[in-house]
N, C-alpha and C positions, 0 to 999 in steps of 0.2 A: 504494500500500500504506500502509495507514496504522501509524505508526510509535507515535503515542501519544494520548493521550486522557486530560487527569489529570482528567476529572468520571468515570470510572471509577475513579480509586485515591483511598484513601483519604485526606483530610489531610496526616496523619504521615508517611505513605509517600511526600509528591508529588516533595519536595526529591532525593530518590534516584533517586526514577524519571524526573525529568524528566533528571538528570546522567545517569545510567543512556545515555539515549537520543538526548542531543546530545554524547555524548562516549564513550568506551572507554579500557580501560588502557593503549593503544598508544599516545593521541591525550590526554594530561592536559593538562586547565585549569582554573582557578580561576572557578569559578562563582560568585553574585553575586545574590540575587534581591531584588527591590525589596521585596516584600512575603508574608518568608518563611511556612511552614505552609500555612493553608488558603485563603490569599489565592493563592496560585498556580493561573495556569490555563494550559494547552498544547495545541495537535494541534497535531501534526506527522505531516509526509506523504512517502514515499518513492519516486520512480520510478528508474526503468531505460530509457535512449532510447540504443540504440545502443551502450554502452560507458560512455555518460556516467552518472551519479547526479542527479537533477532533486531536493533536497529542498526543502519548504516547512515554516513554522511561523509560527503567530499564534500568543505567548503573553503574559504580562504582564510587566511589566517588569521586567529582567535586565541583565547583564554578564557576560561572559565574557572573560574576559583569559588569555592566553597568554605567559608571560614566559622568557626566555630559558637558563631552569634545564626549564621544559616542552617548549622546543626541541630538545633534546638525547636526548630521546626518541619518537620519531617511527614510522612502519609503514612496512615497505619500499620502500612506493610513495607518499611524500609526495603531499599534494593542492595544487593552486590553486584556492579555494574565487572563483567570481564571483554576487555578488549584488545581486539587486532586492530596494527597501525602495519595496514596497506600500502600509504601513501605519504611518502614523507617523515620525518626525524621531528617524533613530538618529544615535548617537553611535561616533566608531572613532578609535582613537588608533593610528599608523604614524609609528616612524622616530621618535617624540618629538611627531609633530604629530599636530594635536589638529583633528578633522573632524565635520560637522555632515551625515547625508544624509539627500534625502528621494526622494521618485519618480520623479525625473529624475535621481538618480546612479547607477552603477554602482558597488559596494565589490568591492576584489578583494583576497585575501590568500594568502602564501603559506605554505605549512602550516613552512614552513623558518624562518619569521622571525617575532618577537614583537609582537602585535597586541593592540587589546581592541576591542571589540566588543559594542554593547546598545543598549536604548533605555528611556525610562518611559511607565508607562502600559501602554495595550494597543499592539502593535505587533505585523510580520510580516516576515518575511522570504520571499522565496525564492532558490535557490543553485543552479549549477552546480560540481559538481566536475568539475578535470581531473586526470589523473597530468600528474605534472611531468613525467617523459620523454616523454611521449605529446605535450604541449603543447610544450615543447622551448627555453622562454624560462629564461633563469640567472635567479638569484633575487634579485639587486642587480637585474637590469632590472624584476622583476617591481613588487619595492618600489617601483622608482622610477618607473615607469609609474602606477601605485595614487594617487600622489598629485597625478598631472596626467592624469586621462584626458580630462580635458574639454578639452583641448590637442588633442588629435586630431580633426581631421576627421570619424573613423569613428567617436566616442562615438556618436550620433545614430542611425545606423544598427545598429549594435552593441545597442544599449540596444532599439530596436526589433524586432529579430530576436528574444530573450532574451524580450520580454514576451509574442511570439506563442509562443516555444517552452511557456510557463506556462499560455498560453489554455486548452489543453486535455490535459495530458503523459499522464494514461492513455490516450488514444484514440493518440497515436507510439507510447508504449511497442509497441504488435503492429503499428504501420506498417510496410508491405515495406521502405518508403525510412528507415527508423528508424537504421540503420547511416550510409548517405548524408546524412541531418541532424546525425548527433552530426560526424561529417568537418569536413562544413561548419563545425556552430556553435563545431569547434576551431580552425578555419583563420581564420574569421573574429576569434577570443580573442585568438590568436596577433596576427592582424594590429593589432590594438587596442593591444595590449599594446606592440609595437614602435613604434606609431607615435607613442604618449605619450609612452612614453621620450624621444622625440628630436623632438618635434613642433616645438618653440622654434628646431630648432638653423638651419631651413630660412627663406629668406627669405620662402616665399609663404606658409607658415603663421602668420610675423610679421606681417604684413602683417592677415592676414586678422584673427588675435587682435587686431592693436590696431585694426581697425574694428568689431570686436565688443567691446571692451570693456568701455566704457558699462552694453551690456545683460545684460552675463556678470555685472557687478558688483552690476545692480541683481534680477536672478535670482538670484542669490547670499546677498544680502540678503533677500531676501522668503524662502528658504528656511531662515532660522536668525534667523528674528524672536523665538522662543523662547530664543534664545541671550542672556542679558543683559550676556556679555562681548561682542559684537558690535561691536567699536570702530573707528573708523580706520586703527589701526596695524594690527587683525588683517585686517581688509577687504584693507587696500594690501599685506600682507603675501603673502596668498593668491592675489593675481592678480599678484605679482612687481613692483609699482610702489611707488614711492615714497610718503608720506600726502601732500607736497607734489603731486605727479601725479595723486592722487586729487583731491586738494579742485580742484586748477585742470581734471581734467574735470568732475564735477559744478558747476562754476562756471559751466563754457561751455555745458551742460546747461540751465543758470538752476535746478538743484535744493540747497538747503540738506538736509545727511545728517541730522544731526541730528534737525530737522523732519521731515523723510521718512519715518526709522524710527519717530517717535511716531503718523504718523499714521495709519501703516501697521499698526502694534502697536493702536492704539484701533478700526480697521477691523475686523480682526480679532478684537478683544474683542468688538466689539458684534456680529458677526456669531454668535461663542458663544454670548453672552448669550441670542439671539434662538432658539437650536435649543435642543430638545427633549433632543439628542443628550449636550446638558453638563450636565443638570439637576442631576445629582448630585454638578457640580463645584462650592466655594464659588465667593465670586466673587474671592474672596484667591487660590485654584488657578487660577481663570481669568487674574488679572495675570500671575501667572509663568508661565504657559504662551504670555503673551504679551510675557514679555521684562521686565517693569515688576518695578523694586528692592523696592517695597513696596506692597501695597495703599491702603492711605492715598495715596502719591503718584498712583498710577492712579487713582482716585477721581475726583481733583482734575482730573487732566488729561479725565478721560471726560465729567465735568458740564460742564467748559471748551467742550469742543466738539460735544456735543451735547445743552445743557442739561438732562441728567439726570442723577441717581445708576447706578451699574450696576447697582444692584441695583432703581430704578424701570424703568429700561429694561427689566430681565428679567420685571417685574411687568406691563408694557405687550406684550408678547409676545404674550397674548391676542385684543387687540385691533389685532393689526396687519394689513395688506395684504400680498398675496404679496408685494409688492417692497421691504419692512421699512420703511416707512411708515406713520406711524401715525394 
């Protein structure tokens, strides 16, 4: 069902109706748009699978925060909202900490507790709601779960269930088995949920996490190359290790971080440079979407290492080979 469509309302009217239609009087929050009037654009989409609520929305770039005076006013049936980020590198603050996702995370939030939540640019979500009693996890575990799902064993599977259930949610909505899939895809929530809370506390799950570390760290990083706070301390922060335990595994790695994230961040840039897709980004919007303090400085490092400007490399685009070879 579709829920909204602001190239049908007018300008003036979009700010309203986009609150209007991610939000109600029961459910207040502080909405936030990047580029208020007529620069806002929305659809959003509603299903019904069994019990569950399936919604989706591409819109531009937003925030929505939830603060603890909004808390206090709530619908009889609080939700645990669980989302996939489709489109674009959202932003979600929990508990005071400060979170970067992209399509390999799951966001979970519980409608009991203060959150924010958006991204810039074009972006999309899509969400399951559950009732809290229905799901049946207290709301300190839920928090606490939210900010280690990747602890769990079952993220992966979780995360994978969730993007089939998106495949296609009008054609379940009238599935016979549509009731037996919402069951499932709550038992499985459930179980996610529990298992993050406490995933650390278990020796084989330590175990496991510190042979994966390495790669958790360096997925981690490539997913918030955007992020120009991306340091050390918040790196070693985020997977529970010391900055000393960081640098001495990237050491034994033979990887300099430093290094890694410039060249990772200039990878990146030239790959924008090269599509069609950013044309309309300058290429000063292109550094900081790739994490770089200043244009000027990116400049310097791009010509470094691929002897051009970024803005001749974008002029070279024409004449390149599929495999960005010129």
């Amino acid at each position: 069902m579709l829920l909204l469509d602001l190239t049908t309302v007018a300008p003036r009217e979009r700010v309203e109706a986009f609150r209007h239609a991610l939000t109600d009087d029961l459910v207040p929050n502080d909405i936030r748009h990047e580029e208020p009037g007529s620069g806002i654009h929305a659809r959003m989409e509603l299903w019904r699978v069994g019990g569950l609520e399936l919604f989706a929305t591409r819109n531009s770039g937003f925030e929505v925060r939830r603060t603890a005076r909004h808390v206090r006013h709530h619908r009889n049936s609080p939700v645990v909202s669980v989302s996939l980020q489709p489109l674009g590198v959202h932003r979600a603050e929990v508990s005071g900490r400060q979170l970067l996702l992209g399509s390999d995370d799951i966001c979970v939030f519980h409608e009991l507790s203060a959150r924010a939540y958006g991204w810039s640019g074009d972006g999309g979500s899509q969400s399951v709601m559950f009732d809290m009693h229905r799901l049946g996890v207290p709301v300190d575990t839920v928090v606490r779960a939210s900010l280690r799902l990747r602890a769990s064993p079952l993220h992966g599977l979780v995360l994978n269930h969730l993007r089939e259930v998106f495949r296609d949610p009008a054609r379940l909505e009238a599935d016979p088995g549509a009731g037996s899939l919402a069951s499932a895809t709550t038992e499985l929530v459930r179980a996610l949920l529990l298992s993050a809370a406490h995933a650390e506390e278990t020796a084989e799950v330590r175990s496991v996490m510190d042979d994966t570390l390495l790669t958790r760290i360096m997925a981690y990083a490539r997913r918030r190359l955007a992020d120009r706070d991306l340091t050390p301390e918040r790196i070693a922060a985020e997977h529970a290790v010391s900055v000393r335990r960081l640098y001495v595994l990237l050491n034994e790695a033979g990887i300099s971080l430093e290094q890694w994230l410039i060249t990772e961040r200039l990878g990146k840039a030239r790959q924008m440079l090269a599509s069609a897709r950013y044309d309309r980004l300058t290429v000063a919007a292109v550094a900081t979407r790739c994490g770089f303090s200043s244009p000027s400085h990116f400049s310097r490092r791009f010509r470094a290492a691929y002897g051009v400007t970024p803005s001749e490399w974008r002029r070279l685009r024409g004449v390149m080979t599929v495999d960005g070879t010129v």
